[in-house]
Every structure is written in structure tokens, then in C-alpha cells.
N, C-alpha and C positions, 0 to 999 in steps of 0.2 A: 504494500500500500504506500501509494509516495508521500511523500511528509508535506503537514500543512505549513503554507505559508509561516514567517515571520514577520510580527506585527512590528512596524519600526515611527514611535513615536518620541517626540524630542523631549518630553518631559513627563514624569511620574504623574501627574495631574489629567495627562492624557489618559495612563493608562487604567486608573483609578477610574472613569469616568466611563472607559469600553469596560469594565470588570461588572459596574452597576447596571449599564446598560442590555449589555449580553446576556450576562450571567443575573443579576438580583434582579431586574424585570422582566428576564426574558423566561421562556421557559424551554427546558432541557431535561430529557429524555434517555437513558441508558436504550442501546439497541435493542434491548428486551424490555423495553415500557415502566423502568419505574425513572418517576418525577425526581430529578435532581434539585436540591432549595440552595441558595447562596446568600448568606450575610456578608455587607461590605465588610465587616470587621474582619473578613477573612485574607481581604487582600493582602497585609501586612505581613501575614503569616505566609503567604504563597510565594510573596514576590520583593520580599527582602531578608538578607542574608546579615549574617556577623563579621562585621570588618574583625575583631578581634579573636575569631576561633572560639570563642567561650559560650556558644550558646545563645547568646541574645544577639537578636534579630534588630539592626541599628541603624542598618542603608540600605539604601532602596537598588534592585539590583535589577538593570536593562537589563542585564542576559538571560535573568527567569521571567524577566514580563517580554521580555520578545514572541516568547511560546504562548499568550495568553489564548489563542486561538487552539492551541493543542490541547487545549483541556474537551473543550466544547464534544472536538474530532475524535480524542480518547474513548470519550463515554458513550459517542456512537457510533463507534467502530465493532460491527460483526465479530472482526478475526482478532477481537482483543483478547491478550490472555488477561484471568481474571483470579486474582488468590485472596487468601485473608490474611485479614493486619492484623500485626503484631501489636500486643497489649503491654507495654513495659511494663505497668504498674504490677499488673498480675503475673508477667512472664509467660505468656501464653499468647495463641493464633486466636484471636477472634473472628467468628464466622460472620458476625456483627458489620464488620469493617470488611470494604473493600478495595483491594489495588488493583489498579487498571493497568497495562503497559502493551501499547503497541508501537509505537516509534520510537527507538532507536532506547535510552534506558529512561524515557520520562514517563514518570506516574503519576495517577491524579488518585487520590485517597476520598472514598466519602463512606459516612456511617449509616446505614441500615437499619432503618425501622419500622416499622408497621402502623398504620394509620387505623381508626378506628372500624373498619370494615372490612379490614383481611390487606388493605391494597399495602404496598410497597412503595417507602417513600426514601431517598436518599439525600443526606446534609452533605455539602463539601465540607473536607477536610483541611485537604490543603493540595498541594503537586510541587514536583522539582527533577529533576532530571537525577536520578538515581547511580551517579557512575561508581562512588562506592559501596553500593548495596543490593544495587541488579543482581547480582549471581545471588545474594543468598533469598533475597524478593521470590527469584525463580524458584526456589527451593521450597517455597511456604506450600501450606495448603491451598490447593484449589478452592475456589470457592461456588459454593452452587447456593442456590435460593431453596432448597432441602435444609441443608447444612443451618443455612441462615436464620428460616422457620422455628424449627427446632430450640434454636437457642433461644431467639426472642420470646419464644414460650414460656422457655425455664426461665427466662429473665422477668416473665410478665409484660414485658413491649407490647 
């Protein structure tokens, strides 16, 4: 599948402004029909990184908001592989969470939950380009909407 475009805008405020529009009013769909929801509060988390290696997220970073369009492409991509995220807190695969990856090592992460009538609803996460963690990503559990069920069950979701 050939790779979506690169969005190239000159300023953060640009891209902030396609994140709301796209993604918080727009609506977005996994290739198998469940609703993806986006808070702008997300953006910050998506698309800036730590100048200092330490964890906090402190500059806004063109190279992860270039891909803003590969999120959208990710979640409606047929031939996406699809696994469960990792739960640190608990040290475990949540069947809960899912990673997407179809182009090249970026994933876009959203959490799984069930709405009041059985349907399937999906929160972003977050996304980044995975170069050191793809190999072990590919390693998780598959994730199926069974899998997924099940849990939200035993959760009460």
C-alpha cells in the first residue's frame, strides 16, 4: 500500500487546527466500522516529543505532525496489522487497546470500549513512528474484537 502523503505546514498552529478539524469534528471509522473519538488534548501527546530524553513531552515536533494524515489512513486500512497494547501499569497485553501498523513502523494506538448497546467505540491514544519498538509491537498479541469482548465484560465496559 503506498504511503500517505506528508502534510507540510509552517507552523504548529497549522497543525493543531487540521488535528481539530479532521480528526475532533470529523468523523473516522476503523475498516471494520467502529467510531474513532479524538480530544484536542491529544494532540500534544501525538505530536510532541522530549528535547531532553527524560520523558516529558516539551517541543512540538514537525517530523511526527508531518504524518498527521497517517493516522486517519492507518485506521482505514484493510491490510493493517492489528495487536494489543501493552498495559505498563499492570505489565500485561490489553485486549482493550489497540495498535495499528501499516506503513513502514508508525502506529496509531486507540482504547476500546463499548457503548451502551453492544456497539464499538474507539478513543485515540496517541501514534508515532515506532522505530524502536516495531519488532517487539510485532511480537504482541493479535488483537480480535472476541478477544476484546470478553474483556470489556470482565471489566464491566
Amino acid at each position: 500500500m503506498a504511503l500517505p502523503s506528508l502534510v507540510k505546514y509552517e507552523t504548529e498552529t497549522e497543525y493543531r487546527k487540521h488535528f481539530e478539524r479532521i480528526y475532533c469534528r470529523g468523523k473516522v471509522l476503523t475498516f471494520d466500522e467502529i467510531r474513532v473519538y479524538f480530544q484536542a488534548n491529544k494532540f500534544d501527546h501525538a505530536f510532541y516529543e522530549s528535547s531532553a530524553r527524560d520523558g516529558k513531552k516539551d517541543r512540538f515536533s514537525f517530523a511526527r505532525a508531518r504524518r498527521i494524515d497517517w493516522i486517519k489512513a492507518t485506521l482505514e486500512a484493510s491490510d493493517a496489522n492489528i495487536y494489543q497494547g501493552w498495559d505498563k501499569q499492570k505489565k500485561r497485553y490489553d485486549p482493550g487497546r489497540r495498535v495499528c501498523t501499516v506503513y513502514e513502523d508508525f502506529v496509531v494506538i486507540i482504547e476500546i470500549r463499548q457503548k451502551k448497546y453492544g456497539e464499538l467505540k474507539g478513543n485515540f491514544v496517541t501514534c508515532y513512528k515506532a522505530d524502536n519498538s516495531i519488532d517487539k509491537i510485532r511480537m504482541s498479541p493479535v488483537w480480535t474484537e472476541k478477544t476484546c469482548r470478553d474483556e470489556l465484560k470482565k471489566k464491566g465496559r
